[in-house]
C-alpha positions in Angstrom: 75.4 198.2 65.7 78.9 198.6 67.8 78.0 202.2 67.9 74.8 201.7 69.1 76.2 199.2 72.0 78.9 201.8 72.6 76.2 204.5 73.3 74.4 202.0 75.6 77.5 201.3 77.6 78.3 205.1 78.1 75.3 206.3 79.2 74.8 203.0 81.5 78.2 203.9 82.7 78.4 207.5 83.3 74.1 207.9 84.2 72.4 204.4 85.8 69.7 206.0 86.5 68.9 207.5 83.0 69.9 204.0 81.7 67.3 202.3 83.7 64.5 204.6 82.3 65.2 203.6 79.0 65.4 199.4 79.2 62.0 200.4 81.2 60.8 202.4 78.1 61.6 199.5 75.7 60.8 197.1 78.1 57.4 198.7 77.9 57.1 198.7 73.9 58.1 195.0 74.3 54.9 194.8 76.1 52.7 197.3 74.0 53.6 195.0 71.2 52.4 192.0 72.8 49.3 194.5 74.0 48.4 194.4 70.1 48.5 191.0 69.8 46.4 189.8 72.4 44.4 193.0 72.7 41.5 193.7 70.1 40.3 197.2 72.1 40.4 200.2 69.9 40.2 204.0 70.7 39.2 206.5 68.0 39.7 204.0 65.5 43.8 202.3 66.3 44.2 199.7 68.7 44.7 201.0 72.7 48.4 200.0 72.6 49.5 201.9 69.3 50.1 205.2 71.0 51.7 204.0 74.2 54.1 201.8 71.9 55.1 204.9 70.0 55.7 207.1 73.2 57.7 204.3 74.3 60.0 204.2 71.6 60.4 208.1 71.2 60.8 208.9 74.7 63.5 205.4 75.4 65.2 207.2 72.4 65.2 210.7 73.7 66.1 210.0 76.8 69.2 207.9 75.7 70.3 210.9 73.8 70.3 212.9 76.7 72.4 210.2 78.3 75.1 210.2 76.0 75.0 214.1 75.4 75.5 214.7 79.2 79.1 213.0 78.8 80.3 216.0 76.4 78.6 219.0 79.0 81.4 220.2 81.5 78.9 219.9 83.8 79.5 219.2 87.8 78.5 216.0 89.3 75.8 218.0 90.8 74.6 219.5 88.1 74.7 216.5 86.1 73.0 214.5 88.6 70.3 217.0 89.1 69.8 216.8 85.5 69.1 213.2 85.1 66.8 212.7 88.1 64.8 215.5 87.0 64.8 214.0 83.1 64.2 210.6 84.9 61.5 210.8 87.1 59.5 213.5 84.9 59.5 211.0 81.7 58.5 207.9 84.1 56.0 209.2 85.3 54.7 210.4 82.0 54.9 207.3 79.9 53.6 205.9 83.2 50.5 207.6 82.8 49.7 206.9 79.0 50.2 203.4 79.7 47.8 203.3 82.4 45.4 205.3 80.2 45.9 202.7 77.8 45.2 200.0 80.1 42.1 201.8 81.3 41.1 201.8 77.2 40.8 205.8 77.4 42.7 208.8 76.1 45.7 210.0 77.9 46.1 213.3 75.8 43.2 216.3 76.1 40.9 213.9 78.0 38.9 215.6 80.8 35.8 214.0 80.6 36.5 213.1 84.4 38.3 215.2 87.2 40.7 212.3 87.6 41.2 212.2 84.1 41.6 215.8 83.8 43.8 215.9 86.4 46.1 213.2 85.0 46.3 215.4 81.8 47.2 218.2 83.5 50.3 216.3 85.4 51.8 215.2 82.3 51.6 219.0 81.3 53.4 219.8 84.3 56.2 217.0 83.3 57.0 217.8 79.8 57.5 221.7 81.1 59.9 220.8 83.4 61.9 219.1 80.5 61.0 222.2 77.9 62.8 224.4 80.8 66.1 221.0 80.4 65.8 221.8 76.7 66.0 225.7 77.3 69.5 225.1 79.7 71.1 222.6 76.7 70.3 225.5 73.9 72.3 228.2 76.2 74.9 226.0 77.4 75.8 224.5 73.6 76.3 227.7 73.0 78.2 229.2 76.5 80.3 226.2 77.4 84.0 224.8 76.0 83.3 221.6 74.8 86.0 219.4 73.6 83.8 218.2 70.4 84.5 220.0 66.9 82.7 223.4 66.4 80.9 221.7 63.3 79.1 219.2 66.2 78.9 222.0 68.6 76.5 223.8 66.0 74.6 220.9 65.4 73.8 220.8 69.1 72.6 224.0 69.2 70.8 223.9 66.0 69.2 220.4 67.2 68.3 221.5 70.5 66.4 224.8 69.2 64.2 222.2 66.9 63.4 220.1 69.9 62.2 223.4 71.6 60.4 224.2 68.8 58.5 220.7 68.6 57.5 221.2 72.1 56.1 224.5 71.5 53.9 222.9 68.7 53.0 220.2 71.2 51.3 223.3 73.5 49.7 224.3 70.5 48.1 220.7 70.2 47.0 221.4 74.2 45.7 225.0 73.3 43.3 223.5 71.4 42.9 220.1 73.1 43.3 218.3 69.6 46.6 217.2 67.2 44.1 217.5 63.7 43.0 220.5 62.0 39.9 221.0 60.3 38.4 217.5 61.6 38.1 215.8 64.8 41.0 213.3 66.0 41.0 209.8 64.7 39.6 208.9 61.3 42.0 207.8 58.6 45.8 208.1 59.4 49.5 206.4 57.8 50.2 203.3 59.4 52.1 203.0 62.6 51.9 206.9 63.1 48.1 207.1 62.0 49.0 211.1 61.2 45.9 211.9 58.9 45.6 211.6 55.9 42.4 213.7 55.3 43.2 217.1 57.3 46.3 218.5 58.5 48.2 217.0 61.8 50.3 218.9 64.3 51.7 215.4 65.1 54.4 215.7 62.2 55.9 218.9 63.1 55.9 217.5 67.1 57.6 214.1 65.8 60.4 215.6 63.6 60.8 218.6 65.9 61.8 216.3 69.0 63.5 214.0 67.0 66.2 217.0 65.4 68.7 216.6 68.8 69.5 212.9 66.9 69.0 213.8 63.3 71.2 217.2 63.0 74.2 215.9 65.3 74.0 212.4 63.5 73.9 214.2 60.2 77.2 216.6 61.6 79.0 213.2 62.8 78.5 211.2 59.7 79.8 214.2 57.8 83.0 214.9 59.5 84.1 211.5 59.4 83.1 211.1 55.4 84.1 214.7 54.0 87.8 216.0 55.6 87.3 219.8 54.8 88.0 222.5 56.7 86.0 223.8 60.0 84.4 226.1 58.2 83.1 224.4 55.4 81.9 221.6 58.1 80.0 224.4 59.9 78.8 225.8 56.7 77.1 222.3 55.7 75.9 221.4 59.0 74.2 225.2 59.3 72.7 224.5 55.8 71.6 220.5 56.6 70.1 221.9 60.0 68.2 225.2 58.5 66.7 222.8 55.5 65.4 220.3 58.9 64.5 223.4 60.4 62.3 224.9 57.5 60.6 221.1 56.7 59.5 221.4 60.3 57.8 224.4 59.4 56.6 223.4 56.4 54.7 220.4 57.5 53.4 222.8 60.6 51.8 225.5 58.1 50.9 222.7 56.1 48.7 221.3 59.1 47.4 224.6 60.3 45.7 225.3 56.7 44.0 221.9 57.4 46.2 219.9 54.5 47.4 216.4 55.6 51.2 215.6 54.5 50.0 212.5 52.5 46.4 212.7 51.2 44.8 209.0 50.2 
């Protein structure tokens, strides 16, 4: 919990803007979950407010990471500030627009059944690129810049960064063809809270635990430096492993989905 709080303070400290963002984005999944309380509208079979609640979460998280991981960057106040406005207004805007969706009891994702609709779609496409092109800079500069973190933590960076590029790419195969399930329509039966299905195969897994590697593979390099006190190589050697092994379940469960197989059949 103290590192938590410690986290908060830093990135509150060093980026208020980025800070703001996320108490808006948990601020909101307050709301959605008050949304499924009081709210008994459903869309392809899970309450409105599920989806917008789960975006919420995810992207408060994400973009606290990014927070905290612009403190180790050498980068310029320039840069830096450059950085977080673009990562701050781009990820408003787009949790902005599920939410209204939400409220409007229609589909936010591959839903042009109306110009404005299509339009609104297309805007959140435009976002997310901006931050694929943020993820892009982070890969090549974990891998350019000195950093004063140890080279074990350095890899994980990289290694974490290259996964979130790699979840967004699935994402564009979800847009390509305008649906996350494979061999049935969207909706239908799904594992609760994440409703991925559980009678076809799902992009959504690969997308979730491909976006979600920038916390899992550093976490999993910090933990282990302060737990195992080995040499720097055999700390790179077991974060390279940890992060290959996250690497190849991501790929796993997005094969797995493109034959049509759900992760969990019931």
């Amino acid at each position: 919990m103290n590192s938590i709080k410690k986290v908060f303070s830093i990135v509150r400290q060093e980026s208020p803007i980025l800070y703001s963002i996320v108490l808006f984005h948990f601020i909101a999944a307050i709301g959605c979950l008050l949304g499924l309380l009081i709210d008994d509208r459903t869309l392809m079979g899970i309450n409105v407010w599920v989806k917008p609640l789960k975006f919420s979460i995810s992207g408060g998280i994400y973009i606290l990471t990014v927070g905290y991981l612009m403190t180790i960057y050498p980068y310029s106040s320039r840069k830096k500030n450059i950085i977080n406005n673009l990562v701050s207004w781009t990820l408003l805007l787009e949790i902005g627009i599920i939410l209204y969706q939400a409220a409007r009891g229609v589909k936010s994702h591959y839903n042009q059944s109306t110009l404005f609709d299509g339009l609104l779609f297309a805007a959140m496409g435009l976002l997310i690129a901006v931050n694929v092109l943020i993820m892009v800079l982070f890969i090549i500069d974990s891998a350019r810049l000195k950093v004063k973190i140890p080279t074990s933590i350095r890899v994980a960076l990289f290694m974490g960064w290259s996964v979130v590029l790699f979840g967004s790419w699935v994402g564009g195969q979800m847009i390509s063809q305008m649906a996350h399930n494979v061999g049935v329509a969207d909706g239908g039966t799904g594992l609760p809270l994440v409703n991925w299905s559980t009678i076809a195969g799902d992009l959504r897994i690969a997308h979730f635990f491909g976006l979600h590697g920038i916390q899992i593979i550093p976490l999993f390099a910090l933990w282990l430096s302060r737990k195992w006190k080995t040499k720097d190589r055999n700390q790179i050697m077991a974060v390279t492993v940890f992060g290959l092994c996250y690497a190849g379940w991501i790929a796993f469960t997005f094969l797995q989905a493109k034959q049509g197989m759900p992760l969990i059949k019931l």
